[in-house]
C-alpha positions as MATLAB code, in Angstrom:
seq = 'XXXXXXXXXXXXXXXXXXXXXXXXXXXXXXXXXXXXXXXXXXXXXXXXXXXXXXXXXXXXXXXXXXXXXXXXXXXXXXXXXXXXXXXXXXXXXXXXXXXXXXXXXXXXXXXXXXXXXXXXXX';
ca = [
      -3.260   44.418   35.570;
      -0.716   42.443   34.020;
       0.309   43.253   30.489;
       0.287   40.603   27.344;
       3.644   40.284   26.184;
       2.846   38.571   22.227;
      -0.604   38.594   21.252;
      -1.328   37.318   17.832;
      -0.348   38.586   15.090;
       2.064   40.936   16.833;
       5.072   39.390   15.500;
       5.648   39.224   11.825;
       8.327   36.657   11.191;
       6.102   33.817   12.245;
       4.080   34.509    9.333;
       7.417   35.286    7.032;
       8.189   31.502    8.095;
       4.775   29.860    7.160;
       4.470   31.582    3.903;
       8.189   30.512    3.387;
       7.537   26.958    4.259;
       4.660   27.061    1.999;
       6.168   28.375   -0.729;
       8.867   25.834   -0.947;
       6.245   23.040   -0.421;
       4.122   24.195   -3.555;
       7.396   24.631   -5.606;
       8.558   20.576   -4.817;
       4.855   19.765   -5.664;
       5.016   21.815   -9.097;
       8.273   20.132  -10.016;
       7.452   16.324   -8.741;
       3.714   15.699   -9.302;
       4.236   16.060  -13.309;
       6.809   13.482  -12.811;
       4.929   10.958  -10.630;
       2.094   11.782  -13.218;
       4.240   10.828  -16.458;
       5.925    7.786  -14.640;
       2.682    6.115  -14.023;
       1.504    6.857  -17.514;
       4.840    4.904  -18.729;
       4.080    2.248  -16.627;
       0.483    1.972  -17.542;
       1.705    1.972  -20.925;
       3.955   -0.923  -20.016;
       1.158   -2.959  -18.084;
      -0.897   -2.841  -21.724;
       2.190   -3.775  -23.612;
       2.393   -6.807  -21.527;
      -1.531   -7.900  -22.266;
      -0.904   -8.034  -26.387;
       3.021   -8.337  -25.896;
       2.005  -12.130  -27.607;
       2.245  -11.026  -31.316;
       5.484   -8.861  -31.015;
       9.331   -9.121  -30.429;
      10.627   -7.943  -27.499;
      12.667   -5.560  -29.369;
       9.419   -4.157  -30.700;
       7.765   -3.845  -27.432;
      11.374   -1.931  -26.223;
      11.295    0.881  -28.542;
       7.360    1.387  -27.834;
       8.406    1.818  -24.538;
      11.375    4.238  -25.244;
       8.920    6.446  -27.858;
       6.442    6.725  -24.982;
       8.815    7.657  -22.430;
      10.186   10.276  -24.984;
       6.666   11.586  -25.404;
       6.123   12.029  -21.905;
       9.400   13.874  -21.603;
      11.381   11.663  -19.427;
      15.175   10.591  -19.541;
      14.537    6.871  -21.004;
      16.911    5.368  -23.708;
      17.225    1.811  -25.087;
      20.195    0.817  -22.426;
      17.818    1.590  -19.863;
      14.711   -0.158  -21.146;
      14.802   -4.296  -21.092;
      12.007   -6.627  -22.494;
      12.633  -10.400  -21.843;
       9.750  -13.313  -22.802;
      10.344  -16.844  -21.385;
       8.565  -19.283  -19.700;
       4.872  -17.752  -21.189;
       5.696  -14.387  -19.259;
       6.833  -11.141  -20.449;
       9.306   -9.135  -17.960;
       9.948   -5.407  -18.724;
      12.122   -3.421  -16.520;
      12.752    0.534  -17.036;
      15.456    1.536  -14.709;
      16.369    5.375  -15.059;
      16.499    8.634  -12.895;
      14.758   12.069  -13.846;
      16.861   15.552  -12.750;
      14.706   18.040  -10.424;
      16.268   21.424  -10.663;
      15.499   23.759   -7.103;
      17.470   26.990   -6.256;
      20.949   25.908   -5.566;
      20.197   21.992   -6.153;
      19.835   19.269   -8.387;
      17.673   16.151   -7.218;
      18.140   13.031   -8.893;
      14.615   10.959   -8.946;
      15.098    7.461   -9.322;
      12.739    5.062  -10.883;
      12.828    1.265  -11.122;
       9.564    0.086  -12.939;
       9.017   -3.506  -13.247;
       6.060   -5.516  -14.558;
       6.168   -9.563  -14.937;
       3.313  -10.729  -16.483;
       1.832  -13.974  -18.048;
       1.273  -13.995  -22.012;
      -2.232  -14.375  -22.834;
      -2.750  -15.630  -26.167;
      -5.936  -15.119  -27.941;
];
């Protein structure tokens, strides 16, 4: 009779691995979904800035923009934030980059949100 040389769960590291592969997987989720969550927010905020964006300055509409970035917690100032009307269209453009901190490393998360719409006035 010829004897098994690995039957499962005989060797231990392959387990060490997948629990370390997991663990690093849930720790990127808990640092980037928060930040994918806030991002959209800002740019939902910007998409209903750009429906009543008739009735104020584009200077206005900037530092809305800035506050609500600031009350979600990400890196947006007023260099970073433009607001441009022409034409019967609003353009606003948030260009900035949010730090991840791992073990050891620093990611830099780039965002480039853009929304070009036409001015509806009521």
């Amino acid at each position: 009779m010829t004897r098994r040389r690995s039957e499962a769960g005989d060797s231990k590291i392959g387990c060490i691995l997948w629990a370390l592969v997991v663990a690093v997987g849930v720790l990127i989720g808990w640092k980037m979904i928060p930040v994918k969550i806030a991002t959209a927010e800002l740019e939902d905020f910007m998409v209903e800035q750009a429906k009543w964006a008739s009735g104020y300055p584009p200077e206005a509409i900037q530092k809305a923009i800035v506050q609500k970035a600031q009350e979600l917690e990400l890196p947006v100032d007023l260099k970073q934030v433009t607001v441009s009307k022409a034409g019967g269209r609003i353009r606003m453009r948030a260009s900035y980059d949010v730090p991840l901190e791992f073990p050891g490393y620093t990611y830099d998360w780039h965002f480039d949100q853009d929304v070009d719409r036409p001015i509806y006035i009521w």
